[in-house]
C-alpha positions in Angstrom: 121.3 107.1 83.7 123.5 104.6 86.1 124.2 101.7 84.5 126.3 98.7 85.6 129.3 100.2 83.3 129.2 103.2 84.9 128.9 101.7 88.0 131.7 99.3 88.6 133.8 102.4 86.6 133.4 104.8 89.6 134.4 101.6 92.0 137.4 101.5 89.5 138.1 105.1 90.0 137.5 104.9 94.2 140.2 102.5 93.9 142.7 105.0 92.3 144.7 104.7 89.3 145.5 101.5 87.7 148.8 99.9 87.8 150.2 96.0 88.2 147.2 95.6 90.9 144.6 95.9 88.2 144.4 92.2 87.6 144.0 92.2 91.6 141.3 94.2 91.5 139.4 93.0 89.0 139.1 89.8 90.5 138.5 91.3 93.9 135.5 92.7 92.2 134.1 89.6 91.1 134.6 87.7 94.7 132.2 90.9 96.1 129.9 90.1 93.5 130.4 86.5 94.2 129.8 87.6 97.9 126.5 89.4 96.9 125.0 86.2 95.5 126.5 83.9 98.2 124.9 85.8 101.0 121.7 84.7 100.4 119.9 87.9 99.0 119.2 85.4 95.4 118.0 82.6 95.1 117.6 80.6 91.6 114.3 78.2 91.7 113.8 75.9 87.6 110.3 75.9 87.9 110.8 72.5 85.1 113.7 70.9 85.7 114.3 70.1 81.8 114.1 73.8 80.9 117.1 75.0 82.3 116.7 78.0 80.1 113.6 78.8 82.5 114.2 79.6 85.9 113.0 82.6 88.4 115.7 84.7 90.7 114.3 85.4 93.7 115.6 88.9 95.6 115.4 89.3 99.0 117.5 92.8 99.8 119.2 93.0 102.7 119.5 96.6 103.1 117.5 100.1 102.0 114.2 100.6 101.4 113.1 97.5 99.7 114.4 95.3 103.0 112.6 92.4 104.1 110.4 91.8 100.2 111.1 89.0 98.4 110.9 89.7 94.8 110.2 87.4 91.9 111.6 87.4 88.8 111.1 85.1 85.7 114.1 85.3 83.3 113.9 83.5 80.3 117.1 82.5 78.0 116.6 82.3 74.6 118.3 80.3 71.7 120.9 83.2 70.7 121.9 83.7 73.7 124.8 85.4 74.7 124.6 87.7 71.4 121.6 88.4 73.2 120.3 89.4 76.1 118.1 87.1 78.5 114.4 88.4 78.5 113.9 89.4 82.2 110.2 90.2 84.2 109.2 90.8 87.6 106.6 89.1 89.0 105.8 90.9 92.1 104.1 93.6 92.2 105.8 96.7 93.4 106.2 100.3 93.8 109.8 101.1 92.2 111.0 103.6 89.7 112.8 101.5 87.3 110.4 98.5 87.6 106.5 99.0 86.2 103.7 97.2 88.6 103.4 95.2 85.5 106.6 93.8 85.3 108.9 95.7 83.1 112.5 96.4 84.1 114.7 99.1 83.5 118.1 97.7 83.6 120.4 99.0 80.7 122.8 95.5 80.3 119.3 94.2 79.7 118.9 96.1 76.4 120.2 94.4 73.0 121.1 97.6 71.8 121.6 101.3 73.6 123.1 104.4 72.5 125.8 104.8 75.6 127.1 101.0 74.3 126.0 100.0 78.2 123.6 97.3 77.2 124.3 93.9 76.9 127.4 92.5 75.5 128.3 88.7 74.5 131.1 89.3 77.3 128.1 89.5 80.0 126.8 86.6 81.7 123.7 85.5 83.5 125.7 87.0 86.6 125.9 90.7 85.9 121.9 89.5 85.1 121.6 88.5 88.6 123.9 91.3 90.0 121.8 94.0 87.9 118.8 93.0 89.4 119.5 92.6 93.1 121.4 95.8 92.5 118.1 98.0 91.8 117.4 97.9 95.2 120.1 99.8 96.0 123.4 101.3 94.1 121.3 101.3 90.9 117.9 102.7 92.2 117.8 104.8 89.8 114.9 108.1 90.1 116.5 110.4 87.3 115.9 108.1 84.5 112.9 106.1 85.5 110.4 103.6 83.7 107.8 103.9 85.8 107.1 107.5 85.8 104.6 108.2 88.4 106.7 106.3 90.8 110.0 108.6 90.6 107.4 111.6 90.1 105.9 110.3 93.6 109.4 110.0 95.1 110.2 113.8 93.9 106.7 115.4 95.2 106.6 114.0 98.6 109.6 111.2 99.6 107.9 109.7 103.0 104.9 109.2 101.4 106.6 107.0 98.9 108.3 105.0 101.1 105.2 104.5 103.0 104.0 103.5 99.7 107.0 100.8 99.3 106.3 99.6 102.1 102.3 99.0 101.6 103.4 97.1 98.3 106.1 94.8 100.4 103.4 94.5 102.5 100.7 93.2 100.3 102.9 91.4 97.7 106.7 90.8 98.6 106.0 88.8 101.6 
């Protein structure tokens, strides 16, 4: 499965070995993160301004297959919070292996617990939420481990016709 962890690892690794630059790095990984959300591809929206534990993320990719949707997602923080994680659920309807057309996300830091210790973490903050989820429309699209079955089995019998499919959702419901 790729997670997050594993992830911003192999950008660890592509950078070579660690040395007195580390501390460099590691903040040069956060300002691309930063970049990420700056760029406009999420957007935050508090439906009730005096639930700031409420609020939808709104995903518009900027690249790959999923280019030009706009994808809704309700996140909800609840009252233990950060020893757990925030309950997350797409709203828009889609065609995507790691995302059911009923909502449900595959995202490991979005799991309290998980048996590769990849899920969430009090360290993690609403901004690896944010990260993980624009990220699963592209470096974490993820067709080896999926949620939604029938999707990834789609993508592995015939690959245009799911992306013909991808697009018929963004289409009909990401617009």
């Amino acid at each position: 499965m790729l997670t997050l962890a594993s992830k911003l690892k192999r950008d660890d690794g592509l950078r070579g070995s660690r040395t007195a630059a580390s501390a460099a790095d590691s903040t040069q990984r956060v300002s691309v993160r930063d970049k990420l959300l700056v760029k406009g591809t999420c957007k935050v929206h508090f439906p009730d301004p005096n639930k700031l534990h409420c609020f939808q993320l709104t995903v518009t990719p900027d690249e790959g297959y999923y280019q030009g949707g706009k994808f809704q997602f309700e996140t909800e923080v609840p009252d233990a919070y950060n020893m757990v994680p925030p309950r997350v659920r797409c709203l828009t309807r889609m065609w995507h292996p790691n995302i059911t057309e009923t909502g449900e996300i595959c995202l490991s830091l979005l799991r309290e617990h998980s048996i590769d210790s990849t899920g969430w973490a009090p360290t993690r903050t609403l901004k690896d939420v944010v990260w993980g989820l624009n990220s699963l429309f592209t470096d974490l699209l993820n067709f080896d481990d999926p949620l939604n079955i029938e999707a990834a089995e789609h993508h592995l019998r015939d690959k245009k016709d799911f992306w013909n499919k991808v697009d018929d959702y963004i289409k009909r419901y990401a617009r």
